[in-house]
C-alpha positions as CSV (number, residue, x, y, z in Angstrom):
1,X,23.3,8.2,7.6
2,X,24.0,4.6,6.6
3,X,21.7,1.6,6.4
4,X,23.1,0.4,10.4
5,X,21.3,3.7,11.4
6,X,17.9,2.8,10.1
7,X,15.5,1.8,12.9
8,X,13.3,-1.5,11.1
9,X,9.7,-2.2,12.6
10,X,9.6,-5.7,13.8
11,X,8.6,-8.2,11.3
12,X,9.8,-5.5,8.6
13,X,10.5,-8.0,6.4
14,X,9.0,-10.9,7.4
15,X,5.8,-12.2,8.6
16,X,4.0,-8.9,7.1
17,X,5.1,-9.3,3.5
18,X,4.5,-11.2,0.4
19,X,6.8,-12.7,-1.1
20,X,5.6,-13.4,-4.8
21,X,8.8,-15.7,-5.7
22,X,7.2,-18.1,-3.5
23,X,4.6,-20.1,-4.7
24,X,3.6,-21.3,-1.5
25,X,3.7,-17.8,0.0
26,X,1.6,-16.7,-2.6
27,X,-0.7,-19.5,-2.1
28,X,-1.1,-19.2,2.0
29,X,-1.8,-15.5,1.3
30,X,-4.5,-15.9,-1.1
31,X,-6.7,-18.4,0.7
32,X,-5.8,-16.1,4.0
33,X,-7.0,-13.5,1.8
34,X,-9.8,-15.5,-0.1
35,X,-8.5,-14.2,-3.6
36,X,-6.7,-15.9,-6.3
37,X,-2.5,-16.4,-6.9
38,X,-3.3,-14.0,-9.3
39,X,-4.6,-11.2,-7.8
40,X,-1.8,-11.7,-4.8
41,X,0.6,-11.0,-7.3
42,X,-1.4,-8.0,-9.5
43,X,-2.3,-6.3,-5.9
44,X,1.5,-6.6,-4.8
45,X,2.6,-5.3,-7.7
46,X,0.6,-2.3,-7.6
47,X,0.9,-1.6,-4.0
48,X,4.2,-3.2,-2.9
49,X,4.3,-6.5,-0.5
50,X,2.8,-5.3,2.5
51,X,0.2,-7.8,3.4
52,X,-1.8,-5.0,5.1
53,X,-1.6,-2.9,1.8
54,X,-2.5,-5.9,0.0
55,X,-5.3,-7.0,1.8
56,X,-7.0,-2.9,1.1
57,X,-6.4,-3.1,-2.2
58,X,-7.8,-6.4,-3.0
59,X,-10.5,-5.8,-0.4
60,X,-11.7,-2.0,-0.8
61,X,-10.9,0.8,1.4
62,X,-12.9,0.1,4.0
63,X,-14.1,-3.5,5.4
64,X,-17.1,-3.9,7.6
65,X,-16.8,-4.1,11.5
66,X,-19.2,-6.1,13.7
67,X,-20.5,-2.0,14.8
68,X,-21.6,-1.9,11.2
69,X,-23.5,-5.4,10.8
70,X,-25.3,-4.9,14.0
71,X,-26.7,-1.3,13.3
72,X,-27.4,-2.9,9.5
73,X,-29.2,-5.8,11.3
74,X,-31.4,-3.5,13.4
């Protein structure tokens, strides 16, 4: 099977990765992330350029939802 026969996602690589040869990537990503350059760049090279991956590494396995912060609230 050659590469022509390999179905991409959309966005496969684009909009949903970091590209860390890009200063200005990096940078947009961290302050979407609120992290520095520097851990952009340690986090993708630990778990690849997928922002998503990215984002749970830097960010821990499990984020809080607006379910969670209500029943915490009552």
């Amino acid at each position: 099977m050659g590469n022509e026969d390999i179905n991409l996602a959309p966005n496969a690589t684009g909009a949903d990765r970091i590209d860390t040869g890009s200063d200005e990537a990096v940078g947009t990503w961290a302050k979407r992330l609120d992290v520095s350059p520097d851990q952009i760049r340690e986090a993708v090279a630990k778990v690849g350029d997928r922002s998503s991956d990215v984002e749970l590494h830097l960010k821990g396995s499990r984020s809080t939802t607006t379910d969670d912060r209500v029943e915490a609230a009552e």
